[in-house]
Backbone atoms as SQL, in Angstrom:
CREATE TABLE atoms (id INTEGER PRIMARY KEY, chain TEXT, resi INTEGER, resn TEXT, atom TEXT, x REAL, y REAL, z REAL);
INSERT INTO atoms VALUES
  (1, 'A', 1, 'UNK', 'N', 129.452, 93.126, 110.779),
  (2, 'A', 1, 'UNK', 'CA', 128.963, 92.169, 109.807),
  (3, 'A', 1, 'UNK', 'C', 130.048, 91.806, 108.809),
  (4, 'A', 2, 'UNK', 'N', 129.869, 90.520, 108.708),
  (5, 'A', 2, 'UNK', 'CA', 131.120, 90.058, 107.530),
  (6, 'A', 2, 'UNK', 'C', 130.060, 89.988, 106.276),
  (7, 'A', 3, 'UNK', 'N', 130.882, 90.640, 104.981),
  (8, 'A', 3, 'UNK', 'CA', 130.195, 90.244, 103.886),
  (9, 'A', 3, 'UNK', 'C', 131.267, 89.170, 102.959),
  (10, 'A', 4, 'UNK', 'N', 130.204, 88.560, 102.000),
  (11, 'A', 4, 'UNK', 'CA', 130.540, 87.596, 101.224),
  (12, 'A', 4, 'UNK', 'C', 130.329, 87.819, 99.594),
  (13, 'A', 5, 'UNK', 'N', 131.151, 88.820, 99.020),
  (14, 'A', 5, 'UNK', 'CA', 130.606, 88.548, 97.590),
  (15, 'A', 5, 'UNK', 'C', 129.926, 87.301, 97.044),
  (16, 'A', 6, 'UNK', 'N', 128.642, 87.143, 96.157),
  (17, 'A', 6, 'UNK', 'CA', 128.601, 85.832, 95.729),
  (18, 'A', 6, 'UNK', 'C', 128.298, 86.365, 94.000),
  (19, 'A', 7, 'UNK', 'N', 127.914, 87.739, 93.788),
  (20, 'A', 7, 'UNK', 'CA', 127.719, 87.987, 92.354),
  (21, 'A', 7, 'UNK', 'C', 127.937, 89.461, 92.598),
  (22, 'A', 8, 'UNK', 'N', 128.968, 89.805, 91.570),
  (23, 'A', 8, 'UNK', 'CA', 129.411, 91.634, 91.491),
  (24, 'A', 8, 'UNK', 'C', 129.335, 92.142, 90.652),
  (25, 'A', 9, 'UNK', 'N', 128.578, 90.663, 89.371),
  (26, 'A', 9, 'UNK', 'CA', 127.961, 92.111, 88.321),
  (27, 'A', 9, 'UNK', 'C', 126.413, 92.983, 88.649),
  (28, 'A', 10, 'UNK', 'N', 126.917, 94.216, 88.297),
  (29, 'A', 10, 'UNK', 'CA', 125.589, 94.665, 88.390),
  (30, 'A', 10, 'UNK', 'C', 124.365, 95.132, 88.096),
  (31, 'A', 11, 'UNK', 'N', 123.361, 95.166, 89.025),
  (32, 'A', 11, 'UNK', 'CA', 122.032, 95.120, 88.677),
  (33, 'A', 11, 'UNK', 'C', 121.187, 96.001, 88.413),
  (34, 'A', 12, 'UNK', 'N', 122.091, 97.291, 88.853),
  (35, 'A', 12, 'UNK', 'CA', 122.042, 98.872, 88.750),
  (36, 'A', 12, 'UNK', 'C', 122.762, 99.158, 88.954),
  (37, 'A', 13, 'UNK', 'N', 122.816, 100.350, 88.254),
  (38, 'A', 13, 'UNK', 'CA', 124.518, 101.210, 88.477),
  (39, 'A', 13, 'UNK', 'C', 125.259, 101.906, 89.798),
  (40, 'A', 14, 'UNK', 'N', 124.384, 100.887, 90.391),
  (41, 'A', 14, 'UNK', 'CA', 125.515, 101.307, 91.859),
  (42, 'A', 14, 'UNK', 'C', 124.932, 100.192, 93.519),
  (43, 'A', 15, 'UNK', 'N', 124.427, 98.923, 92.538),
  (44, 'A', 15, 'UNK', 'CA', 124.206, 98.702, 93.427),
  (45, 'A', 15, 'UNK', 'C', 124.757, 96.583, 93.382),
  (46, 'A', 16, 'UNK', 'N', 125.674, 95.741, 94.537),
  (47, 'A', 16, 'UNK', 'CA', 125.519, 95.028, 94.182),
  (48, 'A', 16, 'UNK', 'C', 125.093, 93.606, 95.048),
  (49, 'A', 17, 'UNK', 'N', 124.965, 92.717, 94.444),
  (50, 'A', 17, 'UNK', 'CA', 124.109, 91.701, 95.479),
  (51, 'A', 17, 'UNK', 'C', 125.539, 91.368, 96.429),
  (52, 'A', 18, 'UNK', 'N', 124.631, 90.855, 97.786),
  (53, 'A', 18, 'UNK', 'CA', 125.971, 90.502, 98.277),
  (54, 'A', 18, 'UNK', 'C', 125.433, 89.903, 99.380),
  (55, 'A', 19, 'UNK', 'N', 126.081, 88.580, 100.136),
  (56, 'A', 19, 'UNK', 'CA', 125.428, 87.662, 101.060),
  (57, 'A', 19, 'UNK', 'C', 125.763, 87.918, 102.401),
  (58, 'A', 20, 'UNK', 'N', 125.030, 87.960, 103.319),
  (59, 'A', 20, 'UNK', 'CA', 125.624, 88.282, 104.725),
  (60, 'A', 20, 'UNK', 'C', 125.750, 86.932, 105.659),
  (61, 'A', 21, 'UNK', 'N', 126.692, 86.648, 105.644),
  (62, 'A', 21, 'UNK', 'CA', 127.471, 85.016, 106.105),
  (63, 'A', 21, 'UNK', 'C', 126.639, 84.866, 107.302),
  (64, 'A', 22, 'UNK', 'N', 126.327, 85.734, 108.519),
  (65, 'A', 22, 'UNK', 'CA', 125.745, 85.518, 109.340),
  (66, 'A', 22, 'UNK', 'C', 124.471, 85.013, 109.594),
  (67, 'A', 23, 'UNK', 'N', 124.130, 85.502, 109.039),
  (68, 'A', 23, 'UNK', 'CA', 122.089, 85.158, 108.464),
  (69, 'A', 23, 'UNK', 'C', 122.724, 84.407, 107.510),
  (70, 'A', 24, 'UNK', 'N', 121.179, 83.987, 107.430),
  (71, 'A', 24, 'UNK', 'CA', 120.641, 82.381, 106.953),
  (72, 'A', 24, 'UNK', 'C', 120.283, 82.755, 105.622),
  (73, 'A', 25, 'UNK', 'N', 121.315, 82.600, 104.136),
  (74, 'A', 25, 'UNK', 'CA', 121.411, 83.178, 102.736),
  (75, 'A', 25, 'UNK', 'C', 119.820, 84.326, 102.913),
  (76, 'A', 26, 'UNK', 'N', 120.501, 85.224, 102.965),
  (77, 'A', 26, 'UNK', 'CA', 119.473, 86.233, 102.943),
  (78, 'A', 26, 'UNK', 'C', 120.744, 87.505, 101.918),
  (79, 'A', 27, 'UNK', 'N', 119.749, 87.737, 101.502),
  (80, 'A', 27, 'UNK', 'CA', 120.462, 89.220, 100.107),
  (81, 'A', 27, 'UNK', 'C', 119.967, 90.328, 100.303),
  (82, 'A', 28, 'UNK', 'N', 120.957, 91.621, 100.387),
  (83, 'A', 28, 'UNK', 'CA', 120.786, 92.783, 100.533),
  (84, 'A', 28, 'UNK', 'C', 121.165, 93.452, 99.072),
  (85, 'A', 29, 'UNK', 'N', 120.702, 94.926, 99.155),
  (86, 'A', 29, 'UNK', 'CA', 121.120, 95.794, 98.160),
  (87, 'A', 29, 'UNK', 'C', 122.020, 96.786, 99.215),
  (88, 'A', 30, 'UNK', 'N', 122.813, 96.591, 98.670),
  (89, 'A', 30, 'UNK', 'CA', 124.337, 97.287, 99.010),
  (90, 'A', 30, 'UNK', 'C', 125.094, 98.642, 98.639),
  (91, 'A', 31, 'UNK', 'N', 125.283, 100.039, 99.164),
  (92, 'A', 31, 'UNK', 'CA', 125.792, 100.826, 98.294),
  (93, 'A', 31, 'UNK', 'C', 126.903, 100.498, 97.796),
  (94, 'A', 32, 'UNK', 'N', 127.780, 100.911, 96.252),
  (95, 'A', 32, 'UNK', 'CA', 128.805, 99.829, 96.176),
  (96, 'A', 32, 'UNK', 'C', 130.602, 100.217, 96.865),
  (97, 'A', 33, 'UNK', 'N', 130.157, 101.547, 97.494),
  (98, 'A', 33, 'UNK', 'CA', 131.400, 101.959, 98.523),
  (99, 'A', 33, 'UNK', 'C', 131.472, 101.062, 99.509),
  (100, 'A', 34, 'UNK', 'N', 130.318, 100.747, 99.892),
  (101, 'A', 34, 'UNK', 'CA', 130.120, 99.846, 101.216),
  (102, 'A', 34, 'UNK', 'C', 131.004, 98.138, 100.909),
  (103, 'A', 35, 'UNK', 'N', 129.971, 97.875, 99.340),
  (104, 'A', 35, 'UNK', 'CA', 131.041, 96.576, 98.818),
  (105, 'A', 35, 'UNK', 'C', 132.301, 96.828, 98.333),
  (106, 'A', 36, 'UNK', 'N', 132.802, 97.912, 98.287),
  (107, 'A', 36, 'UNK', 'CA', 134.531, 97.692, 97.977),
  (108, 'A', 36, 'UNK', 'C', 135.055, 97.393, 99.319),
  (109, 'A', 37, 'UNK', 'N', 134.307, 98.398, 100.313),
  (110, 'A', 37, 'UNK', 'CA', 134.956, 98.248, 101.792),
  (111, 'A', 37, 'UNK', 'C', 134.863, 96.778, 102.205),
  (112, 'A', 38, 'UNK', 'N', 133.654, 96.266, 102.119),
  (113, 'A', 38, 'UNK', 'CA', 133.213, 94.535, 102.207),
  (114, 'A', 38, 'UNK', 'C', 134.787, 93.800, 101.725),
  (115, 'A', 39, 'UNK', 'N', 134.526, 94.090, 100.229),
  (116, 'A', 39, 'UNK', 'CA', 135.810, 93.316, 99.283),
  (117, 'A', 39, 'UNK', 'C', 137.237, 93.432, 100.108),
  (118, 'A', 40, 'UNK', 'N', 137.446, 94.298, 100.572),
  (119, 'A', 40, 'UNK', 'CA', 139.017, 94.489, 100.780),
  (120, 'A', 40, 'UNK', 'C', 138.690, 93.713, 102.370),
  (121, 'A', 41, 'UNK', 'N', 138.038, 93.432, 102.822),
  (122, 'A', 41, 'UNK', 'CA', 138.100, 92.723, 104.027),
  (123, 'A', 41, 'UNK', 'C', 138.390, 91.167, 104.088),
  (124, 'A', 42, 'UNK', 'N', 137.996, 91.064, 103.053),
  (125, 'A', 42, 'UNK', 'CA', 137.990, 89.312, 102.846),
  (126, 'A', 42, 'UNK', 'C', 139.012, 88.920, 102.146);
């Protein structure tokens, strides 16, 4: 899965929104190890 930051402030302290390009704008809650790993991909 490719992720897409679209907002990285956050909403709880460890968690942040984040869009999955593949699907059709659909939003997950993300652990935020998972979104650094996301971040450094793109």
């Amino acid at each position: 899965m490719v992720y897409k930051i679209i907002d990285a402030s956050f909403y709880t302290n460890d968690k942040c929104k984040v869009y999955i390009i593949n699907d059709p704008i659909e939003f997950l809650n993300i652990d935020i190890t998972v979104l650094k790993r996301a971040m450094k991909m793109i």
